[in-house]
C-alpha positions in Angstrom: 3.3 -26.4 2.6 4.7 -29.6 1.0 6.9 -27.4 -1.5 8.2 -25.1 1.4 8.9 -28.3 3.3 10.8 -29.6 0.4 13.3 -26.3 0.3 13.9 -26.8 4.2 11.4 -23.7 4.8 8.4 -23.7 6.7 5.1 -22.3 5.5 5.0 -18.2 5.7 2.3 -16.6 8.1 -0.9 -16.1 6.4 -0.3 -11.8 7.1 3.2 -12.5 5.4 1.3 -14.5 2.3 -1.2 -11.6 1.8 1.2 -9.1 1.4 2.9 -11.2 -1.5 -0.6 -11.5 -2.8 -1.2 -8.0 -3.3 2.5 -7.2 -4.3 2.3 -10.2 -6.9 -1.0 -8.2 -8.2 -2.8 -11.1 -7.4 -5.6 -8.8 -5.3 -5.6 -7.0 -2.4 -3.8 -8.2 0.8 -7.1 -7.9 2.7 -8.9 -10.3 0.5 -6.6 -13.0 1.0 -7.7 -15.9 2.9 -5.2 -18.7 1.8 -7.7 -20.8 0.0 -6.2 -23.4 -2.4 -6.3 -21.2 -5.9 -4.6 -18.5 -3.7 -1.9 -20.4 -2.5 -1.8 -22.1 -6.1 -1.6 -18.7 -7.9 0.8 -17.0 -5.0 3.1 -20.2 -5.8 3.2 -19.7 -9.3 4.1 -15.9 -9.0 6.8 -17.2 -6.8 8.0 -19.8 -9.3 8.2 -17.3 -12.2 10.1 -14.5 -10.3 12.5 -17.3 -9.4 13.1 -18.8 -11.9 11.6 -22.2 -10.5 10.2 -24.0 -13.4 9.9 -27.8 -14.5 10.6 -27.8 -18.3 9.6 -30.8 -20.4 11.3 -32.0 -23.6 10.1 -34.4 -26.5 13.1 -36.1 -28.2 12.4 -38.0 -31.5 14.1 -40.9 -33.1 16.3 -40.1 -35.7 16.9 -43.8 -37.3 14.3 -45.9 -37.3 15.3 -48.6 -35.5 14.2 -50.5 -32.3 16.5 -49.0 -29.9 15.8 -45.6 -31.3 12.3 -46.0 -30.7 12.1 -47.2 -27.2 14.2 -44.2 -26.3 11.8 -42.5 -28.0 9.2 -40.7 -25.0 8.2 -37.8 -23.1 11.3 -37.0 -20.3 11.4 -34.6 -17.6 14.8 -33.8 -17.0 16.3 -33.0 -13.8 16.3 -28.7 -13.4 16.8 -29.3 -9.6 19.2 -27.0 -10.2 16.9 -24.5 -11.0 14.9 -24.8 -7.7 15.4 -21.9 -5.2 17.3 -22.4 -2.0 16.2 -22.6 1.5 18.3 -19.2 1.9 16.2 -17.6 -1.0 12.8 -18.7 -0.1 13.7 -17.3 3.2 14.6 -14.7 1.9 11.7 -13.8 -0.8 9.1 -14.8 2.0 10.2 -13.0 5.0 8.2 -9.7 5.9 9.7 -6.5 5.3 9.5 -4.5 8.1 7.9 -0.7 7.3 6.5 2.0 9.1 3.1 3.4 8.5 2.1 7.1 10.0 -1.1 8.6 10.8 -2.2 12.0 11.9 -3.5 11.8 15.7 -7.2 14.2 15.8 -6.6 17.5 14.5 -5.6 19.9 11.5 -2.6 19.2 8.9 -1.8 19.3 5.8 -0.8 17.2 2.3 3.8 16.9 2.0 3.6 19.0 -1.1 0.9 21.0 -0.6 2.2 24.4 -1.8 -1.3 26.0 -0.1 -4.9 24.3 -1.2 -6.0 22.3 1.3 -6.1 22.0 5.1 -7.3 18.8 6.2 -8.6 17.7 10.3 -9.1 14.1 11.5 -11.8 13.2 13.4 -12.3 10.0 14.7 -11.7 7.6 11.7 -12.7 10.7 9.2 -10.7 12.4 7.2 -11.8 16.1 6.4 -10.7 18.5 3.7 -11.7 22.1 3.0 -9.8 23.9 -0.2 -8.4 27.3 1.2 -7.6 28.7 -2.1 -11.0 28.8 -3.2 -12.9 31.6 -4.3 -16.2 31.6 -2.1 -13.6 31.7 1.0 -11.2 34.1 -0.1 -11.9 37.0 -1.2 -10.2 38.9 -4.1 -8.2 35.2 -4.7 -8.3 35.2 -8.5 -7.2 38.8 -8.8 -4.1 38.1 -7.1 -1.8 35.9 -10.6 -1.1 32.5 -11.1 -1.7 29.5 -8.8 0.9 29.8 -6.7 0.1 33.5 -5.5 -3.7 32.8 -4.7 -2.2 29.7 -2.5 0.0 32.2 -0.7 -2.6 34.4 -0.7 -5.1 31.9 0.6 -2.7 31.0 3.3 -1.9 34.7 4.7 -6.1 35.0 4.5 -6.1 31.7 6.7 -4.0 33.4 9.3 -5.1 36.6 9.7 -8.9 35.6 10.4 -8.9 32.5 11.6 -5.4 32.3 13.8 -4.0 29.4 11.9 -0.9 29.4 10.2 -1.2 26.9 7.6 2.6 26.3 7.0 3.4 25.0 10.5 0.6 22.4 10.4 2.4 19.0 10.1 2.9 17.1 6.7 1.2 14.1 5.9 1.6 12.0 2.8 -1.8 10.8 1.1 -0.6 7.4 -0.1 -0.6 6.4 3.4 -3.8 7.6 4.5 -5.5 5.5 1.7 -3.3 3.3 1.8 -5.9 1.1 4.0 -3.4 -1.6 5.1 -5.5 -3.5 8.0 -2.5 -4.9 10.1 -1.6 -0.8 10.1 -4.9 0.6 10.8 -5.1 -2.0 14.1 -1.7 -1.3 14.9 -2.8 2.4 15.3 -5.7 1.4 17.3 -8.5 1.3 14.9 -11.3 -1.6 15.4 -10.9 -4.7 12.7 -12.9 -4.0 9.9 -13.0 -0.2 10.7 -11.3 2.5 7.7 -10.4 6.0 7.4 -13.5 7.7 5.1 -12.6 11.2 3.3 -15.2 13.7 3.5 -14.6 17.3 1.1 -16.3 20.4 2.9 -17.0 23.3 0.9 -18.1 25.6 4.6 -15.4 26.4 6.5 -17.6 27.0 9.7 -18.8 23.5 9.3 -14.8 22.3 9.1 -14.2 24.6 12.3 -17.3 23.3 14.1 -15.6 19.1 13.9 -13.2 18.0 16.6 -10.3 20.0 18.0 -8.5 23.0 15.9 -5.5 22.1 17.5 -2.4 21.0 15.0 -2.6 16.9 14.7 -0.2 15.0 16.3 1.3 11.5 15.0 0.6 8.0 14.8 3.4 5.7 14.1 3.5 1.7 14.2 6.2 -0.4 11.9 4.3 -3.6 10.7 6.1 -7.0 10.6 
């Protein structure tokens, strides 16, 4: 606080601090508390990225005589100059604003999926169930390369079981896992609670969880 205090900044909200934490590689943002070392280390990372450092210098008498050698010591020079701004600390330490998006209960699909998996949420679980498979298609590894058994997996998909695969909305799985709590409350998920992934390999046990209807979405943008 003192530092910030110095620069004409106040101290950053703890939820802005743990972001920096985790984006610094410092840990994750959910296991920052703002103890001392954390602060201490977060500091540091923001010291180096800045360019903030306190350099000292050793000079050594060249003659030796005594004025030479009482002007011979340890100095810290001024590198005020050095020292970030109040602008820039405002800058590096205000939260970016983002938007994080979640699938509402229901069925859906990976963005770039070209036809493997369909996936259903149900409550805070995350089900998947690999379409192009083998025990659920029949005939599938006749039909060529990858890419033909997907679009023969998905045609399979629609003929017996109604669902047509490619209008099933696109979610991307680096959000999903992502696990940011602010997000996950913002979305209406207790504190504490996750998403869990769960693979099925029976497709009547995928049908028999939660709705078949196409998921919906989630959105909330996180301060």
């Amino acid at each position: 606080a003192d530092f910030y205090s110095r620069q004409n900044a106040s101290l950053p909200p703890l939820i802005t601090r743990a972001a920096l934490y985790e984006q610094a590689g410092l840990g994750t943002a959910a296991t920052y508390t703002g103890t001392v070392e954390q602060n201490q280390k977060l500091l540091q990372s923001l010291q180096a990225k800045l360019g903030c450092f306190v350099q000292i210098s050793t000079t050594s008498p060249t003659t030796p005589n005594a004025s030479a050698a009482q002007s011979s010591s340890t100095t810290a020079p001024d590198n005020t100059s050095n020292l970030p701004t109040a602008a820039q600390l405002a800058a590096r330490l205000a939260p970016v604003a983002f938007t994080v998006s979640y699938p509402t209960e229901g069925m859906f699909r990976y963005v770039g999926d070209y036809g493997n998996t369909i996936l259903k949420r149900v409550g805070t679980t995350i089900y998947d169930f690999t379409i192009a498979d083998p025990t659920f298609v029949p005939n599938i590894q006749a039909q060529g390369n990858a890419g033909v058994q997907a679009q023969f997996a998905i045609a399979y998909l629609n003929q017996n079981y109604g669902i047509n695969w490619n209008s099933l909305p696109q979610y991307n799985p680096g959000d999903l896992q992502s696990q940011y709590q602010p997000a996950l409350t913002a979305l209406g998920l207790a504190p504490g609670q996750r998403l869990t992934f769960t693979h099925l390999t029976d497709f009547k046990q995928f049908l028999a969880l939660g709705t078949n209807n196409a998921a919906g979405a989630q959105t909330a943008t996180i301060n």
